[in-house]
N, C-alpha and C positions, 0 to 999 in steps of 0.2 A: 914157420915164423917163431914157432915156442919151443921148439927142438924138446919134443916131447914132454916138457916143465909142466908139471897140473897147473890148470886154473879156474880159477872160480872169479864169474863177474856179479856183478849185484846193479842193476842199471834200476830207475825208475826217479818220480821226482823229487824235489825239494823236500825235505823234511820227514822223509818217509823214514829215520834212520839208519841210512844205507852207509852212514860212516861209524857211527855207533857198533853196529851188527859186523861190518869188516873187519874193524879192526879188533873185535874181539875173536873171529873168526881166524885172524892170521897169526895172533899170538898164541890162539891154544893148539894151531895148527907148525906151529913154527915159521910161517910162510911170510913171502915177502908182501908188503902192501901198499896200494897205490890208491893216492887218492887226487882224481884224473882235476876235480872240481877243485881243488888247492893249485891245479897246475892254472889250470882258465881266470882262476880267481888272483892269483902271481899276475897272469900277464896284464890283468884288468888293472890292477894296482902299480903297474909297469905302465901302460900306459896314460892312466891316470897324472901320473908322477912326471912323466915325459911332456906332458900337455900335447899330446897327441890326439883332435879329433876323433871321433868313435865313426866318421866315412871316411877317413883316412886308412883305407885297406894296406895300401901298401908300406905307410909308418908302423902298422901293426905288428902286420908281416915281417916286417926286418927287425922290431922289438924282442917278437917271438924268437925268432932265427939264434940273436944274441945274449938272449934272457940269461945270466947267470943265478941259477935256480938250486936251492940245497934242503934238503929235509934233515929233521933232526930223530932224534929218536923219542919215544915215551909215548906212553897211554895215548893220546892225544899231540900226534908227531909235532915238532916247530918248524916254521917254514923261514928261508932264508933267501932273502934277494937281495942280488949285489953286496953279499954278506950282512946285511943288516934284517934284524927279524921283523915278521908284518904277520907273523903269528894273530896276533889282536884285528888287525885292519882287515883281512881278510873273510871276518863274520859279518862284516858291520853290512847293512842292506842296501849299501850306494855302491860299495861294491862290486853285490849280488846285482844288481839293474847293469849294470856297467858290463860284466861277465855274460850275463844273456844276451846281452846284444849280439858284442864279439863272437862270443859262440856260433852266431847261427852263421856265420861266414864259412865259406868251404876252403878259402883259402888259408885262414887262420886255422881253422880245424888241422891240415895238411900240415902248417909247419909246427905243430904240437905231437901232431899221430907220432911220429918215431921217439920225441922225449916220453911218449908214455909205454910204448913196447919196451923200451929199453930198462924198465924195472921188472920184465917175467925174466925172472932168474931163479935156480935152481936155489930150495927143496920146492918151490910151489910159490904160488904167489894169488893172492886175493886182490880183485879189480874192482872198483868203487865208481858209477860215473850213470850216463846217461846214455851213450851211446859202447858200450865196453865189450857187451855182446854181440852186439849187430855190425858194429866194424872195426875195434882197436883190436879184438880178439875172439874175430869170427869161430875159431876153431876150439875154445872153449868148452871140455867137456862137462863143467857146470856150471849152469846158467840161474840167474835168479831176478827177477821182476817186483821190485820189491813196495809197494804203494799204501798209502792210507789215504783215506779224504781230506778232502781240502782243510775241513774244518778240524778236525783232528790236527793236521798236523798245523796252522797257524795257532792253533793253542800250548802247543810244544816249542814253537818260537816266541810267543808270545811268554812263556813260562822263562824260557831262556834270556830271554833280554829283559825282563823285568829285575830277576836277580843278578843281574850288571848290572842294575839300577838304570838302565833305560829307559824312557819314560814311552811308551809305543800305546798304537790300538789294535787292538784284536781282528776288526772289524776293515780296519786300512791292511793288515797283513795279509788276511783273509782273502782281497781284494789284488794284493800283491802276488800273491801265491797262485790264485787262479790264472794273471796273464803272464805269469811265468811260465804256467804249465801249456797255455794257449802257446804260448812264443815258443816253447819248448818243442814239444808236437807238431806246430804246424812249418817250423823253417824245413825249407828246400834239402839240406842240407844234414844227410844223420841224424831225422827228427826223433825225441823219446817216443819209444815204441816198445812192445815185448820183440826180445830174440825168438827167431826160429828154437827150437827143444827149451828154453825156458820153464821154471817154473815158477808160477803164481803166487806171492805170499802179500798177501791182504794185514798188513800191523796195527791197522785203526782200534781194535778191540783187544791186541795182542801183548803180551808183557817184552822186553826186550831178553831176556833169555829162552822164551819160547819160541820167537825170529831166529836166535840165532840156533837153539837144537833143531830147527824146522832146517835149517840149511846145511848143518854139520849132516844132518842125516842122509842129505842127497848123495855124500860122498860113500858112504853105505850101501845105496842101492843098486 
């Protein structure tokens, strides 16, 4: 599937800074990077926009199919749908409800698996998601599990949308984040879980450049 291309996946939940840690990972790496959760969260806003029902499988399905979908470049990649950016829409938390839903479908999952294989491309490529190890890219010689508690990380969002000036609760996020990570886990269908050879990195107590030499070092040993 990866025609020898190194990869490195970073699967776990919400907020654990699994995008943060990637994308610093693939820039000092040179490597390409995918962030699988920009692709779910596109099609949420895809079909948002569609007025497309969320038990409407099969409108989803042909949504996904046709998706015209662009990434840009920078720290902090821009996302491009139908040529227009949603960069911004893409964070907001209606979104993220909207995204786990869809997700936990298998047949939505199915028409996304190949848009996301299709960025392991040679010198290497860094994988961002929730299921990344366990099924887009079983064959993944580095694997990383990457988690902090609940409460930790709704204070990392809670920190972030306040300096948007969003007016949020700590307490309602909190509450968010856990049946995410319930919805997360317990669907049918490629629930978050650790990968087989995975390793463990716990970030609730951890600086973000100690996450990311914790993962640069896997490729070392």
């Amino acid at each position: 599937m990866s025609n020898n291309i190194p990869i490195m996946t970073l699967d776990g939940p919400a907020g654990a800074g699994k995008g943060t840690v990637s994308r610093a990972i693939a820039k000092t790496l040179g490597w390409q990077y995918l962030d699988s959760g920009a692709i779910y969260r596109s099609l949420a806003i895809a079909v948002q926009d569609a007025g497309v029902l969320l038990d409407d499988i099969g409108g989803i399905v042909d949504i996904a199919n046709k998706m015209d979908l662009r990434f840009g470049s920078g720290e902090a990649p821009s996302v491009f749908l139908y040529g227009q950016s949603i960069t911004d829409r893409i964070t907001s938390e209606t979104c993220g409800h909207i995204t786990s839903k869809i997700a936990a479908n298998g047949l939505v999952r199915q028409a996304l698996l190949q848009k996301q294989r299709e960025f392991c491309r040679f010198p290497g490529l860094v994988a961002d998601g929730r299921d990344m190890g366990t099924v887009v890219f079983p064959e993944a010689k580095y694997k990383v599990y990457l988690t902090a508690s609940a409460e930790e990380r709704a204070k990392r969002r809670f920190k972030q949308l306040k300096e948007k000036g969003i007016d949020v609760s700590l307490m309602g996020l909190a509450k968010e984040i856990e049946e995410r990570d319930r919805r997360d886990m317990e669907r049918s269908v490629a629930p978050l879980k650790m990968a087989d050879g995975a390793v463990l990195v716990d970030s609730s107590d951890m600086r973000i450049d100690e996450v990311i030499d914790r993962c640069l070092g896997l490729l070392a040993a």
